[in-house]
C-alpha positions as CSV (number, residue, x, y, z in Angstrom):
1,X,-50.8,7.7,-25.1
2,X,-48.6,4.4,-24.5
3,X,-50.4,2.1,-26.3
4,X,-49.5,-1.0,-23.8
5,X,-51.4,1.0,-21.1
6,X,-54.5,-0.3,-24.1
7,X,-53.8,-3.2,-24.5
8,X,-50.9,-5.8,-23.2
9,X,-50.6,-8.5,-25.9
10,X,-47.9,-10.7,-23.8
11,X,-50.6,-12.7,-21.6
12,X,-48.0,-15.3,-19.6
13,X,-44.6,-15.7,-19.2
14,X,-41.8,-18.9,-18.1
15,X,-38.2,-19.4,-17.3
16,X,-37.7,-22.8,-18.2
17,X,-34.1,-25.1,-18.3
18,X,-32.6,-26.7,-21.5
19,X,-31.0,-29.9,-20.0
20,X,-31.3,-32.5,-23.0
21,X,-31.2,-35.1,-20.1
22,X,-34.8,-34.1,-18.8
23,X,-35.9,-35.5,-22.1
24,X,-37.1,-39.5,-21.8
25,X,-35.5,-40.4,-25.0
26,X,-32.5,-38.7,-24.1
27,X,-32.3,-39.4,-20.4
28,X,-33.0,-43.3,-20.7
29,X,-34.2,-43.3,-16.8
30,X,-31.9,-40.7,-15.7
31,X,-34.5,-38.1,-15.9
32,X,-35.7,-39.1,-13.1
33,X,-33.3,-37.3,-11.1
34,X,-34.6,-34.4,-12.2
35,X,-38.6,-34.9,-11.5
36,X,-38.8,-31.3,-9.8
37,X,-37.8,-29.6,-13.4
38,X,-40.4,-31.9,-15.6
39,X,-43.2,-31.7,-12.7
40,X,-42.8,-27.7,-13.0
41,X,-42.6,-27.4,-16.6
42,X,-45.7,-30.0,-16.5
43,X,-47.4,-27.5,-14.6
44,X,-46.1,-24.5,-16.6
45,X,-47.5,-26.0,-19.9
46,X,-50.9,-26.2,-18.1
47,X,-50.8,-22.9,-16.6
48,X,-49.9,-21.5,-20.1
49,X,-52.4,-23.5,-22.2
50,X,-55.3,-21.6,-20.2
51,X,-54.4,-18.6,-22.0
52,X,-54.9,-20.1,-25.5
53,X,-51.6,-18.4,-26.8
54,X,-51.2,-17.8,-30.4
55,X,-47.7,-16.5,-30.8
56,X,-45.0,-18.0,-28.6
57,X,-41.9,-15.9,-28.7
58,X,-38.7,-18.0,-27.5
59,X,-35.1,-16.7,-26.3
60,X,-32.7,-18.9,-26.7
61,X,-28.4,-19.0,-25.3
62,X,-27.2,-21.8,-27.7
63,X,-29.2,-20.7,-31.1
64,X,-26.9,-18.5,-33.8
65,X,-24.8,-16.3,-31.3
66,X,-23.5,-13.4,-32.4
67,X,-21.3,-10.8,-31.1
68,X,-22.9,-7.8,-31.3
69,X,-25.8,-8.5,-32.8
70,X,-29.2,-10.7,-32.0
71,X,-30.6,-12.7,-34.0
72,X,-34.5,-13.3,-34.9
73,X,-35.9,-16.2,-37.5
74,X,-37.7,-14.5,-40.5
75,X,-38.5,-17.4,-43.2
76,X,-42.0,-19.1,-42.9
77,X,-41.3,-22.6,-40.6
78,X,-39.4,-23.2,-37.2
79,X,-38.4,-26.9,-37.5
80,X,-35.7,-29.1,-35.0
81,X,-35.2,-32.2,-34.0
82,X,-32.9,-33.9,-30.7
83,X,-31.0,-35.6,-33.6
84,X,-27.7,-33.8,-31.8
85,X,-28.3,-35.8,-28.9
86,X,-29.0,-39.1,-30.2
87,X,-32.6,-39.0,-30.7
88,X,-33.2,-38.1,-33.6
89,X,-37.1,-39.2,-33.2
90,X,-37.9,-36.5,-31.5
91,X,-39.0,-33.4,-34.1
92,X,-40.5,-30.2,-33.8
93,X,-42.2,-28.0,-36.4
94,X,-44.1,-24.5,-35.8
95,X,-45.5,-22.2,-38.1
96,X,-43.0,-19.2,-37.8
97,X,-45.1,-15.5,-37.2
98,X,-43.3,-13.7,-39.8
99,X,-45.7,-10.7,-38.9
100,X,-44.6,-10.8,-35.5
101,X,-41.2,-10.9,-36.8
102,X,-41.5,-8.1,-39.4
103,X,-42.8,-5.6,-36.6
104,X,-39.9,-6.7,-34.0
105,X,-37.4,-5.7,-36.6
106,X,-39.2,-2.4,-37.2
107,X,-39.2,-1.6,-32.9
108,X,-35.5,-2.8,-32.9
109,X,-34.3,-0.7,-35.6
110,X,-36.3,2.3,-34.4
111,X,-35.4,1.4,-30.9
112,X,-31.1,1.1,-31.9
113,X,-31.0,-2.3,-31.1
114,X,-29.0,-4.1,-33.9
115,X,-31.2,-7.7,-34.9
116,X,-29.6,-9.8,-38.0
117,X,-32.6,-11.1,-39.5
118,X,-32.2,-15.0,-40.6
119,X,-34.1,-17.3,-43.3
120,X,-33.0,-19.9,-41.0
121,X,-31.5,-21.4,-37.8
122,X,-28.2,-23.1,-37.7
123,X,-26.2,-23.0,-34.2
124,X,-23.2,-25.6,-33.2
125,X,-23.7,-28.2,-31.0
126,X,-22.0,-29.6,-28.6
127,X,-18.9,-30.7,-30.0
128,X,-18.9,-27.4,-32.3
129,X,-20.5,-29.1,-35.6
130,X,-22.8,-26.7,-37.2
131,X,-26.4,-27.4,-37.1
132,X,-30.1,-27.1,-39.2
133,X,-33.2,-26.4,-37.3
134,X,-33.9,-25.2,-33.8
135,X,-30.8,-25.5,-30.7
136,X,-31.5,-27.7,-27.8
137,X,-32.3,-24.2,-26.4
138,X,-35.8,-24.0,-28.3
139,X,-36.4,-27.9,-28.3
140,X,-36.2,-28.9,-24.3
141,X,-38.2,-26.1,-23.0
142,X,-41.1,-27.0,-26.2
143,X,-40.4,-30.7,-25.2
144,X,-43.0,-29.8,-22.3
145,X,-44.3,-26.5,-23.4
146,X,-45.6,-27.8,-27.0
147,X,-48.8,-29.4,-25.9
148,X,-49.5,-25.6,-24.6
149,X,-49.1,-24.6,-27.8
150,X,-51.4,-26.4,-30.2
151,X,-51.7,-24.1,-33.3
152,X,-49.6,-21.1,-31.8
153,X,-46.5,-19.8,-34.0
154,X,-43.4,-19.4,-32.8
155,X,-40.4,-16.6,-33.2
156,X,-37.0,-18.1,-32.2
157,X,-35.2,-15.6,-30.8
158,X,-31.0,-15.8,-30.0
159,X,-29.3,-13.8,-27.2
160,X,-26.1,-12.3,-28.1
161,X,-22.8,-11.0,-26.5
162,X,-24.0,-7.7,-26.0
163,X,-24.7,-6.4,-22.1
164,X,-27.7,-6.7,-20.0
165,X,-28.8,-3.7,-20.6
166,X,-29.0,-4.3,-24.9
167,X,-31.0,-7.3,-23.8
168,X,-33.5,-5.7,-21.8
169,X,-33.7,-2.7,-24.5
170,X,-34.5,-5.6,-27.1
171,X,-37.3,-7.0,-24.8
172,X,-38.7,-3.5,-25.1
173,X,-38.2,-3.5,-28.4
174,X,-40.2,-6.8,-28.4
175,X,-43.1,-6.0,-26.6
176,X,-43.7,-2.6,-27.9
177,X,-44.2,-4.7,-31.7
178,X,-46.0,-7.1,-29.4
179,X,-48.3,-4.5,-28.7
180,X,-49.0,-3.3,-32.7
181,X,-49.6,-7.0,-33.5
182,X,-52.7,-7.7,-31.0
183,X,-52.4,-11.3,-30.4
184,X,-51.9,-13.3,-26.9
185,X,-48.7,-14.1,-26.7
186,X,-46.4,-15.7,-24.6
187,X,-43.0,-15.4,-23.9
188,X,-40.3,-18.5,-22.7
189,X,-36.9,-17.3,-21.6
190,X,-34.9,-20.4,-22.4
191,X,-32.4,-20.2,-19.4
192,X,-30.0,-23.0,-17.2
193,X,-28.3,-21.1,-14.4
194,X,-24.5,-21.7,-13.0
195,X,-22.9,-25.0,-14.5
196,X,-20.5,-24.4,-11.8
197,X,-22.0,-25.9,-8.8
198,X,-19.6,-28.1,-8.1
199,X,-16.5,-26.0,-8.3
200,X,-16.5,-23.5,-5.4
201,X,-18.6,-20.8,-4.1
202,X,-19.4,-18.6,-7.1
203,X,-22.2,-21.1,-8.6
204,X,-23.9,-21.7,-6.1
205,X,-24.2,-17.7,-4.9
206,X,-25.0,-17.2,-8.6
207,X,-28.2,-19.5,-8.1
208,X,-29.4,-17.9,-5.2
209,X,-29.2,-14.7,-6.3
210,X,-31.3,-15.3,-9.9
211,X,-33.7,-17.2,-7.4
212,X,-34.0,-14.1,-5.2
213,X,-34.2,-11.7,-8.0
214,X,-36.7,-13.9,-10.2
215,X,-39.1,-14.5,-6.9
216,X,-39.0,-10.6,-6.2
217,X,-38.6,-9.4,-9.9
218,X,-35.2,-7.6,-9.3
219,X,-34.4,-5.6,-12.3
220,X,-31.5,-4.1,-11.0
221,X,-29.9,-7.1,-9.6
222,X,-29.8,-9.0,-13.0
223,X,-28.6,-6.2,-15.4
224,X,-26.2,-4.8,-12.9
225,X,-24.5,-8.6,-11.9
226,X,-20.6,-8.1,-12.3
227,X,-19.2,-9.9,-15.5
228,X,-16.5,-11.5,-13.8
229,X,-18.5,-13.2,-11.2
230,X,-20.9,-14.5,-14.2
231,X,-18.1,-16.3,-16.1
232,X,-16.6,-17.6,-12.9
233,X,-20.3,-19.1,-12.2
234,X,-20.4,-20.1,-15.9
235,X,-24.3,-19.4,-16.6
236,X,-26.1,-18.7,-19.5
237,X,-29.0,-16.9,-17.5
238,X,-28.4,-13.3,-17.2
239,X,-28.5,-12.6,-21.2
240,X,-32.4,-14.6,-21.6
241,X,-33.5,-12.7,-18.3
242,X,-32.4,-9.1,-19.1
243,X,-34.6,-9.8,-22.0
244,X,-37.5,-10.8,-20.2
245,X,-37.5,-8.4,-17.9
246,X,-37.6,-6.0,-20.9
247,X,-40.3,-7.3,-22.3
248,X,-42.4,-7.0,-19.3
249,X,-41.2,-3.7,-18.4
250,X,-44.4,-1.6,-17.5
251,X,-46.5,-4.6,-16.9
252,X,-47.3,-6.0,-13.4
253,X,-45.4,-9.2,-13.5
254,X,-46.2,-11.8,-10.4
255,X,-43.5,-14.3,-10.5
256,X,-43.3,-17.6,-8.8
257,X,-40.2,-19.8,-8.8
258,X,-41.6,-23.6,-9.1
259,X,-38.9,-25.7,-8.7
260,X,-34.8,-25.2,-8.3
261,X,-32.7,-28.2,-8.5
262,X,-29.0,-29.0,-9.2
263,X,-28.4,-32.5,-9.8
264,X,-25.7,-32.5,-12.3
265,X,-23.7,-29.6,-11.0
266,X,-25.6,-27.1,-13.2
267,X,-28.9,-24.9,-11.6
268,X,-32.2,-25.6,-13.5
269,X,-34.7,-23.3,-12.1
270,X,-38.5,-23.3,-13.9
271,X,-40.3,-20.1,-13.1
272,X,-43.7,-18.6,-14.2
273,X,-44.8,-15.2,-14.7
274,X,-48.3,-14.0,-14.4
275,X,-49.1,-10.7,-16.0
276,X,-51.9,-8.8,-14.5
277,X,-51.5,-5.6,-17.1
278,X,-50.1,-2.3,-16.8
279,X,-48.3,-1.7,-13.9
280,X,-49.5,1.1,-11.6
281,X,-47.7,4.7,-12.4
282,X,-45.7,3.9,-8.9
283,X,-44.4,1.1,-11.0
284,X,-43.5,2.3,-14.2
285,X,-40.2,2.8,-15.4
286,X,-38.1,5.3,-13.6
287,X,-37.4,7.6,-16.4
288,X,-41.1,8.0,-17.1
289,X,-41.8,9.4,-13.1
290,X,-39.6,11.7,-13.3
291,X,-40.5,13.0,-16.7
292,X,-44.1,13.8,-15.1
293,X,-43.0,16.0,-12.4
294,X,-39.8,17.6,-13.7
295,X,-39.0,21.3,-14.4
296,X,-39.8,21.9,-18.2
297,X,-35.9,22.8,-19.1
298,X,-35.2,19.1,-17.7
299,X,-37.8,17.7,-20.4
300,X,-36.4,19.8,-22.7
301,X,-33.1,18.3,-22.1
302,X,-34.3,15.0,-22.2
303,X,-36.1,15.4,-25.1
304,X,-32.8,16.7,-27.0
305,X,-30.7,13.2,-26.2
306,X,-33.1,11.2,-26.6
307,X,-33.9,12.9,-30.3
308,X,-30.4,13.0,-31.2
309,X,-29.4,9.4,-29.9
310,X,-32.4,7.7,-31.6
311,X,-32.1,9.9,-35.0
312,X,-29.4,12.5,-35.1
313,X,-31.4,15.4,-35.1
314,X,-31.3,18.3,-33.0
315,X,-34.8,19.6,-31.6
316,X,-35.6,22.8,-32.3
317,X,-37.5,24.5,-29.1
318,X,-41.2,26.0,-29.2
319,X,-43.3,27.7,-27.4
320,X,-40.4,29.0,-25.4
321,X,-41.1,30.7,-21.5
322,X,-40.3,34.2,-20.5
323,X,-37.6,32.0,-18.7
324,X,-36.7,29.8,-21.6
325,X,-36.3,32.9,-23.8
326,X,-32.9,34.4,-21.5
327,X,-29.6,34.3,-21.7
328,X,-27.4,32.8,-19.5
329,X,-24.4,29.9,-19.1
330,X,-25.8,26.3,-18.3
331,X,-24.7,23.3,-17.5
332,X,-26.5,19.8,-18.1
333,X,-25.9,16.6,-15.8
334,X,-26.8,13.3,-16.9
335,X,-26.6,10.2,-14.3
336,X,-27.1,6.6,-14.7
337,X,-28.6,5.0,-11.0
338,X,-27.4,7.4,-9.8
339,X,-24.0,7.7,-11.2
340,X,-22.6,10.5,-12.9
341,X,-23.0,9.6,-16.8
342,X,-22.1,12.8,-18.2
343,X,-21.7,16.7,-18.1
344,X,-21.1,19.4,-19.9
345,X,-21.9,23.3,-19.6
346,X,-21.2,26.5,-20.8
347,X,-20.0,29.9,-18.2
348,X,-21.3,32.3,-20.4
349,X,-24.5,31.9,-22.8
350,X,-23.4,30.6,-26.1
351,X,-26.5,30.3,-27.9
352,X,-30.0,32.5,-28.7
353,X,-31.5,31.7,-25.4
354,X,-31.7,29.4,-22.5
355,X,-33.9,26.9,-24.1
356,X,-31.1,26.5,-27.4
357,X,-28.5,26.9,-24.7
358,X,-29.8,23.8,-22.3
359,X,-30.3,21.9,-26.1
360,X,-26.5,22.1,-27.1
361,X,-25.2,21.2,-23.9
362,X,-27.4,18.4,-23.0
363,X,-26.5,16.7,-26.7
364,X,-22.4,17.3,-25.5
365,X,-23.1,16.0,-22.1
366,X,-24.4,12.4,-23.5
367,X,-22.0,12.6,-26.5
368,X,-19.0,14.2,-26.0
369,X,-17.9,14.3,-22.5
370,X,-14.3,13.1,-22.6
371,X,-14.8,11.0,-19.5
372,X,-17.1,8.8,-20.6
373,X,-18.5,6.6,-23.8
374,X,-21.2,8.2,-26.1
375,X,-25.2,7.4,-24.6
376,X,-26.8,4.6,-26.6
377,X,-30.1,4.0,-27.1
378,X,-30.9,1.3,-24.3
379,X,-29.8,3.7,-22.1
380,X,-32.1,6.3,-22.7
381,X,-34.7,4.8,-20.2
382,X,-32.3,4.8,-17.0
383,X,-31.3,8.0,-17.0
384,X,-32.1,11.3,-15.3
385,X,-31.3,14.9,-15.9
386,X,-30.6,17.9,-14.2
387,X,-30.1,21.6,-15.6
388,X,-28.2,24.2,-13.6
389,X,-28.7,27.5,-15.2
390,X,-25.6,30.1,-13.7
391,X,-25.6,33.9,-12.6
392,X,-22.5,35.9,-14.1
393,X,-19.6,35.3,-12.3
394,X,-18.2,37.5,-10.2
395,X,-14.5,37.5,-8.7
396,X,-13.9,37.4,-5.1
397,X,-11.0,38.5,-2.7
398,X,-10.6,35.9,-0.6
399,X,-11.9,32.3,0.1
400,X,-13.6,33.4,2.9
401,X,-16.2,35.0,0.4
402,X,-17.1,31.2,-0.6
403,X,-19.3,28.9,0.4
404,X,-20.0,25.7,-1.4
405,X,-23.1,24.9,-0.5
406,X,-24.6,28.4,-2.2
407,X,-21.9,28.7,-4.6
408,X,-20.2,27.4,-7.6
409,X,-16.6,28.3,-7.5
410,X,-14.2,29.2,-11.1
411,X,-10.5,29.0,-10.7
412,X,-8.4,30.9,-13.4
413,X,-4.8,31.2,-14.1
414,X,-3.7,32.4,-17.3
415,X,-5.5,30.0,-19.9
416,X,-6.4,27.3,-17.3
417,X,-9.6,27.3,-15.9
418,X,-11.3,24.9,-14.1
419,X,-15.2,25.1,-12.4
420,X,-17.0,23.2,-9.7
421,X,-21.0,23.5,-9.2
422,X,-22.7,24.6,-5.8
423,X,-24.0,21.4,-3.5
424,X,-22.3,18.8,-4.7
425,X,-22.5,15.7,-2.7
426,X,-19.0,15.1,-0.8
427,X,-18.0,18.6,-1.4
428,X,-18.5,20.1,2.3
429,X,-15.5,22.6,2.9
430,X,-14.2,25.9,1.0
431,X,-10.9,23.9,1.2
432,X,-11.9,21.1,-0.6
433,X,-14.3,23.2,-3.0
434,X,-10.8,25.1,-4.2
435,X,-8.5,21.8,-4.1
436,X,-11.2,19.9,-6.6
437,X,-11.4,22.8,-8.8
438,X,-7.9,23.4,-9.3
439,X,-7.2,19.6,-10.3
440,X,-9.9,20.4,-13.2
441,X,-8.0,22.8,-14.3
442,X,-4.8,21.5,-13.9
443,X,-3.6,24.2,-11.8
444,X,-0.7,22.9,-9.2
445,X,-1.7,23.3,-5.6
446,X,1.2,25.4,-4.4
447,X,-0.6,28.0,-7.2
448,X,-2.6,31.0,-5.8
449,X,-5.2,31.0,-8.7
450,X,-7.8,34.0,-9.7
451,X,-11.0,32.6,-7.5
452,X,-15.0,33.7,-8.6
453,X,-18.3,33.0,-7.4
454,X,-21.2,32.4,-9.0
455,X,-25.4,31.0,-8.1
456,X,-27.6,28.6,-10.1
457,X,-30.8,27.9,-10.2
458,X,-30.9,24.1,-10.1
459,X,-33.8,22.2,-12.1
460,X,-34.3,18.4,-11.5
């Protein structure tokens, strides 16, 4: 059994801003302008010290960046200071959960998310000079979260240049250690939102959409936004809430967006998450529904990437079905919300039996399909399978012996072959059946190629 449908360790959650201007020593008066942030993050600190935390994890944009990596503080203290910014009276020091840290390294690396452990935290500042101790990143969100705190440790955390989708698989990664170390914890995504407000439409569409997807905990929305339109808005949002969202995947999360404000041209939005446990099966993660009700050849072939992406091993089958034990040609689709995100299938039976068969051509489909890049691990989770096992073909006369809706169609001439499957969507006419199948193959369309038929049984 999942052990976070046990226990949930992560007991409250925040978005919180990282202006150094909504500090008093650093704003000099001028933090006044922002009195919606610090009256939020006020009431966040008071929300979150109800739930007595004792290990704070924190996510930070401006910490040690790396390319394609994340980063996580190992060694025993968590110390900064605003000295960056002029005020260098201002300190921080936190006990560092090293346990905490030790099992988050163990869930990434079994998980395939690469995390550079560090003995400590150095990240440039503003004017690109390397710095000692926690970014301004960590230090204005614990500004008003510390009192919250008291004798809670702390695990810095750095996003990185990887995609949305790493940074949601490492918030997995997180919570799933989380859950092993059985202490309340609390999670602060460290997060300002377009610095573009100022300059045309694509900051200010930016904010509205994080609002909207933070108030009605839009998955989807933030790991799917368009790259392009990101840098135009010029955030550093997206990478801290992927991660978020991962580490509350499975939980019921009940967000509520405090205050939004804009001031200087850059969105500072303070949200807070209530977690009210496991989420209900009707929530849980996609790939996990359709697990439960799916033909046992589909598990299979999920089983088999997900085996051979996480550890390079091919699964052997057991306890094999009178159906399982056959042999016949199958092919193995693999999509990605609903986009094709590989397949790859064999005519004729290849292998021992179906079940060895469905195996082999799942493991191609994720890793070898010409068309597209190799599955990785953070992918695992969004995708679904589908197994179409085939009847012999048999050739046919004429196209009026086709129909693809009922059939798949082969097209053959000399080596060139190319197939189509039965019921695709968008495939409505004999016509168009033929056309497709010949482009596979390469076969020009003034050609008059060998044409056969065949059935499948179709598993989802």
């Amino acid at each position: 059994m999942d052990e976070r449908k046990i226990m949930a360790s992560i007991v409250f959650a925040c978005v919180s801003p990282h202006p150094p201007i909504i500090v008093h020593e650093i704003g000099h008066g001028r933090e006044k302008e922002t009195q919606k942030t610090i009256d939020a993050l006020e009431q966040v600190a008071r929300e979150m010290a109800q739930h007595r935390p004792e290990t704070a994890i924190l996510i930070s944009p401006h910490g040690p960046v790396q390319l394609d990596a994340f980063s996580i503080l190992v060694g025993p203290r968590a110390d900064g200071s605003l000295d960056a910014w002029d005020a260098p009276q201002v300190t921080f020091a936190f006990d560092n959960d090293v346990e905490a840290a030790a099992l988050i390294r163990e869930e990434a690396q079994r998980s395939g998310v690469p995390l550079e452990p560090l003995e400590r935290w150095r990240y440039r500042d503003s004017t690109g000079r390397w710095c000692d101790g926690l970014d301004w990143g960590c230090t204005v969100p614990l500004y008003y979260l510390r009192p919250a705190l008291r004798e809670a440790k702390l695990v810095p955390l750095s996003v990185s240049f990887l995609p949305p989708q790493q940074h949601f698989a490492l918030g997995q990664a997180v919570a799933q250690a989380l859950d092993r170390l059985g202490k309340r914890v609390v999670i602060i995504a460290s997060a300002d939102l377009s610095h573009n407000l100022n300059y045309g439409p694509p900051g200010p569409l930016f904010d509205e959409k994080i609002q909207k997807a933070i108030a009605e905990w839009d998955v989807k929305t933030v790991l799917d936004m368009d790259a392009s339109f990101r840098q135009q808005a010029a955030e550093d949002a997206v990478p801290s809430l992927s991660f978020l969202m991962g580490a509350l995947d499975g939980l019921t999360a009940r967000p509520r967006v405090l205050s939004y404000e804009g001031p200087f041209g850059v969105g500072y939005l303070v949200a807070a998450v209530d977690i009210e446990g496991p989420a209900e099966p009707a929530q849980a993660s996609a790939a996990a529904a359709t697990e439960a009700g799916s033909h046992p050849l589909v598990r299979l072939a999920r089983e088999a990437v997900e085996t051979f992406v996480r550890h390079s091993r091919v699964i052997e089958p057991t306890d094999l079905s009178e159906e399982m034990l056959e042999r016949a040609g199958a092919f193995v689709s693999i999509k990605k919300r609903g986009e094709l995100r590989g397949c790859i299938g064999t005519l004729e039976p290849t292998q021992a039996n179906l079940a060895q068969e469905v195996v082999r051509n799942a493991i191609d489909s994720a890793t070898r399909d010409p068309r597209f890049l190799e599955v990785t691990p953070e992918e695992l989770d969004e995708l679904s399978y589908s197994v179409d096992v085939l009847s012999p073909a048999e050739p046919v006369a004429s196209p009026e012996e086709l129909d693809p809706k009922r059939y798949g169609l082969i097209v053959r001439l000399g080596p060139r072959r190319g197939l189509l499957l039965p019921d695709l969507e968008g495939v409505s006419t004999v016509e168009e059946q033929i056309s497709i199948a010949k482009d596979k193959a390469c076969i020009p369309p003034e050609e008059s190629p060998d044409l056969f038929r065949f059935t499948v049984r179709r598993y989802t």
